[in-house]
Steps between C-alpha positions, in 0.01 A plus 500: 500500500799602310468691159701206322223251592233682320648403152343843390653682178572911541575685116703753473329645168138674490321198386310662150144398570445650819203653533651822735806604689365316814436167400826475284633612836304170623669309224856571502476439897380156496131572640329453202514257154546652192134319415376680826499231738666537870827326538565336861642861619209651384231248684698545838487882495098485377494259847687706721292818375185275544595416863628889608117635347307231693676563848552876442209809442512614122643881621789282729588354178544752282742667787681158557552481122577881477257586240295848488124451617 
């Protein structure tokens, strides 16, 4: 799937009504609506994180992701 095909819109302003640093993060990178729905980016990476926790132990996935435990 090429980025062009998911039609998705990136901003390169802070949008004003986001509610922290992280989801206007979310926002300007296409994830998430500004009304806080996903966008099709956003429902393919909640899959693909869906697929790596069912096939993977929780501690595997928090190294595979490289976050702290």
């Amino acid at each position: 799937m090429r980025y062009s095909d998911l039609n998705i819109e990136t901003y390169r302003n802070v949008p004003a009504r986001a509610r922290s640093e992280g989801a206007a993060l979310l926002i300007r990178a296409g994830y998430v609506r500004h009304e806080g729905g996903l966008t099709a980016l956003g429902q393919r990476a909640v899959a693909r994180l869906e697929a790596v926790t069912q096939t993977h132990p929780a501690s595997e996935v928090f190294k595979l992701l490289k976050l702290p435990v």
